[in-house]
N, C-alpha and C positions, 0 to 999 in steps of 0.2 A: 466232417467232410474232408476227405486228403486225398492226395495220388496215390495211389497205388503200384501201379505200374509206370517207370520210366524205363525209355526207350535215348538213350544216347547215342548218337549219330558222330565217330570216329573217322574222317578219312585221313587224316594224317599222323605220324604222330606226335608233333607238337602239341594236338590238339586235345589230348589223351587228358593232363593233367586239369587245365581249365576248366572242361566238361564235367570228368568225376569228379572235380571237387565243387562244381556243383550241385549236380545230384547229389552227394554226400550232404549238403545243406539242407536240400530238400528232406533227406532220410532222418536227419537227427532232428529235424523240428514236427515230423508228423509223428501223429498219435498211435499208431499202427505201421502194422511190417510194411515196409515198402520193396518192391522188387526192381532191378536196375538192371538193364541189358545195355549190353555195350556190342554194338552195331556199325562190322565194316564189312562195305561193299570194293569187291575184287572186278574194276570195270575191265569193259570190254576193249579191245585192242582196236585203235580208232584204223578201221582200213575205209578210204574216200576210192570211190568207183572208177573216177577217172585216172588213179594214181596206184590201183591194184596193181598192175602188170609188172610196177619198179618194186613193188615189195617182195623183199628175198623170204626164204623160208629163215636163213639164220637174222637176220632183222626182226623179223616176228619172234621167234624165239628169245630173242635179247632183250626186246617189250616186256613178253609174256613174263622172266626173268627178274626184270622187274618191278611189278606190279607181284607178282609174289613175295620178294623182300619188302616192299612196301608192307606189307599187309602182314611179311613176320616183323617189322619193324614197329606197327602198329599192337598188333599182342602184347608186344614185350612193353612198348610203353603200358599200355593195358596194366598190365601187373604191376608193373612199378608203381606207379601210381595207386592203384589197390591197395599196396604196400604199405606204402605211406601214408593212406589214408585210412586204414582199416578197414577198408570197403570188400565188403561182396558180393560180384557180380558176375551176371549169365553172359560168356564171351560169343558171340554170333560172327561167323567169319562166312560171309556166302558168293558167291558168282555171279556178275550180273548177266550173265546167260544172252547176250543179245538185248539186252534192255539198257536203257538210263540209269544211273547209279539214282538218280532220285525216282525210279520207279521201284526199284528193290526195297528203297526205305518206306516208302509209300504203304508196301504191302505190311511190313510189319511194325510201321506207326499208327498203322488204324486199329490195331489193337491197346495200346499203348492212351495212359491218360495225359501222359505230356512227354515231349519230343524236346528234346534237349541238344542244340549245335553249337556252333561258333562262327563267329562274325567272318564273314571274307577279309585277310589278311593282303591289301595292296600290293605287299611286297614278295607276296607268295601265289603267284599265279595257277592255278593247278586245271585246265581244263575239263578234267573230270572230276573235280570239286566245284570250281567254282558256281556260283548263286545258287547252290543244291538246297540249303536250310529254308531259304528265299521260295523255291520251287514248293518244298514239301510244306510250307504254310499257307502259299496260294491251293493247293493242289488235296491234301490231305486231309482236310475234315477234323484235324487235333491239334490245341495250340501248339505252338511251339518258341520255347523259352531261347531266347540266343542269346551267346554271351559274346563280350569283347574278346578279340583275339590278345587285345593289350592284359588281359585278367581283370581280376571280379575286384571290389572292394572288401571289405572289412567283413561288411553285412549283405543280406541280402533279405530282401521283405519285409524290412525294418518299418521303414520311410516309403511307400509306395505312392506313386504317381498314378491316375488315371486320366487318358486324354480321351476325352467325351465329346463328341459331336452329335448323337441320337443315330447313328447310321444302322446299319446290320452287322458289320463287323464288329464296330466300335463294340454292341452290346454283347455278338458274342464273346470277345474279348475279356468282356467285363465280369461275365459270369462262367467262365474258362477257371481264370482266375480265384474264383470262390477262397478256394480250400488256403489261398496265401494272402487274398485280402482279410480273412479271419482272422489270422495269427498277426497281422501288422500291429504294428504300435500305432499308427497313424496315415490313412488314407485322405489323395486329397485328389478330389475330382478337377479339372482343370476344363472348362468350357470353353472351345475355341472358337464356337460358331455364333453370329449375335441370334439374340434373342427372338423368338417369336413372334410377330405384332399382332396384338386383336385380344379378345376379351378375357385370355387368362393369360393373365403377363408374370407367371410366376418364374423364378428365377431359374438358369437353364439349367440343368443338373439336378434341382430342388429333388424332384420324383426318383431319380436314382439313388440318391444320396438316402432318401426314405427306406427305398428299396433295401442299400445293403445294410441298416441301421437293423433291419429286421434279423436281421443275421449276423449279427453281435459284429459289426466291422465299425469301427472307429473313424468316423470317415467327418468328413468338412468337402465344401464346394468352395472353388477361384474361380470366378468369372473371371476373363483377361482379354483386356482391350488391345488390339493385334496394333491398329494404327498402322505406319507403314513396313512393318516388322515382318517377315514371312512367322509362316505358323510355325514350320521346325524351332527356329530362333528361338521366339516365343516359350514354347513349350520349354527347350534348351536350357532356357533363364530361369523359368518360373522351377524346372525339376533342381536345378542349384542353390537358391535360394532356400528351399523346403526340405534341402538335404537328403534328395530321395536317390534310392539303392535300388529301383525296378519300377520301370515304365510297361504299363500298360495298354494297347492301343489295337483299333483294330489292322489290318492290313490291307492295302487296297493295291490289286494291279491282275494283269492278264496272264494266264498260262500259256505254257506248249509254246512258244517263241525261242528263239536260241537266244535273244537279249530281251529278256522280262522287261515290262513296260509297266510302272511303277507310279503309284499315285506320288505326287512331288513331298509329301508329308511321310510317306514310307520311306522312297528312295530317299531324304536326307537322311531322315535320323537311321536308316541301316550304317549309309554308308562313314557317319558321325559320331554315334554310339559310344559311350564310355561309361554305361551303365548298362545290364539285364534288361534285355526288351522281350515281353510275353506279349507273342499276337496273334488272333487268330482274322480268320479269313470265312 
């Protein structure tokens, strides 16, 4: 079991290098061709209704002007990148035609076995980027693997983490995941939530850990007692400790909002993140 298809999601281009040289990891560790599309959306030229009438034609033009350079800025990192990496890959450059930049990606992540971004960068504010990766994991139906904007580590899929609560995310998350909890060296399920009470008090995770054991994953369960610790925290410690290179979890919060409303366990570790987080929704 592998990807097949990756779908890398480019809007700037700083972020050209991060991405491909993930997917690049991805490609050298599967068994089979992988295909890698590198994915930039040309957004739309924000005009607000009440404030059309001050906008000039050459205004618009100098927008438009720029989001074209942008976007041959983005290519060129593109290649560069490729360059360096020996990578090759199918360049998509398209319009968002009246739409969301994360409705563009939308339409051609659902084709895709895994969706590949980068973390929101604090110091880089981009209204027509910003929480896009965020959107297309709540919204899309494909996990999607995000990296730190700070860069990747050494490894990736070495040491994997899983944070397990029994939700619907959480599991599809887990088995999203497949094709990387295989190849790990060591898998460790992390149980955040207490236990059960009542006449099968077996251990929380137990069943999972069965589960991927069947499917040659190398896996152990940590039960971990929260006390007054929040659960980011928690998880934060225990992935440091076990030396893990990719967090896996589900993703909890609401679409279609212009500020995503974020379960408190998502919203920290997005916004905290200094390892690969694969999540799906």
């Amino acid at each position: 079991m592998t990807y097949r298809t990756l779908l890398t999601y480019i809007g700037l281009p700083e972020q050209a290098q991060p991405v491909l040289e993930t997917a690049a990891r991805l490609q050298s560790n599967s068994s089979g061709p992988v295909h890698i599309i590198a994915l930039h959306v040309i957004p739309q030229i924000p005009v607000y209704p009440d404030m059309a009438f001050m906008v000039s034609t050459e205004l618009t033009d100098l927008q438009r002007n720029a989001l074209v350079k942008q976007n041959d800025a983005v290519k060129a990192a593109v290649a560069e990148s490729c360059e360096k990496l020996g990578l090759d890959v199918e360049w998509r450059s398209i319009e968002a035609e009246g739409q969301l930049v994360t409705d563009r990606i939308l339409e051609h992540g659902r084709y895709a076995d895994l969706v590949i971004g980068l973390q929101d960068d604090p110091d880089r504010q981009d209204d027509t980027q910003y929480g896009v990766m965020e959107q297309v994991m709540i919204e899309g139906g494909r996990p999607v693997l995000i990296v730190p904007y700070t860069g990747m580590g050494k490894t990736l899929g070495k040491n994997i983490t899983v944070a397990w609560n029994g939700s619907r995310e959480a599991t599809r998350a887990v088995f999203d995941a497949l094709p990387l909890l295989q190849q790990a060296e060591s898998v460790t399920v992390l149980t955040v939530d207490k236990p059960a009470q009542g006449a099968n008090d077996t251990l929380p995770g137990a069943e999972l850990a069965a589960t991927l054991a069947r499917h040659n994953v190398r896996v152990t369960t940590q039960p971990l007692v929260l006390g007054d610790s929040p659960v980011p925290e928690v998880i934060v410690s225990a992935m440091a400790d076990n030396g893990a290179d990719l967090l896996v979890m589900g993703g909890y919060g609401h679409s279609r909002f212009r500020e995503f409303v974020f379960g408190g366990v998502t919203h920290h570790l997005l916004q905290s993140m200094t390892t690969p987080v694969l999540m799906s929704h």
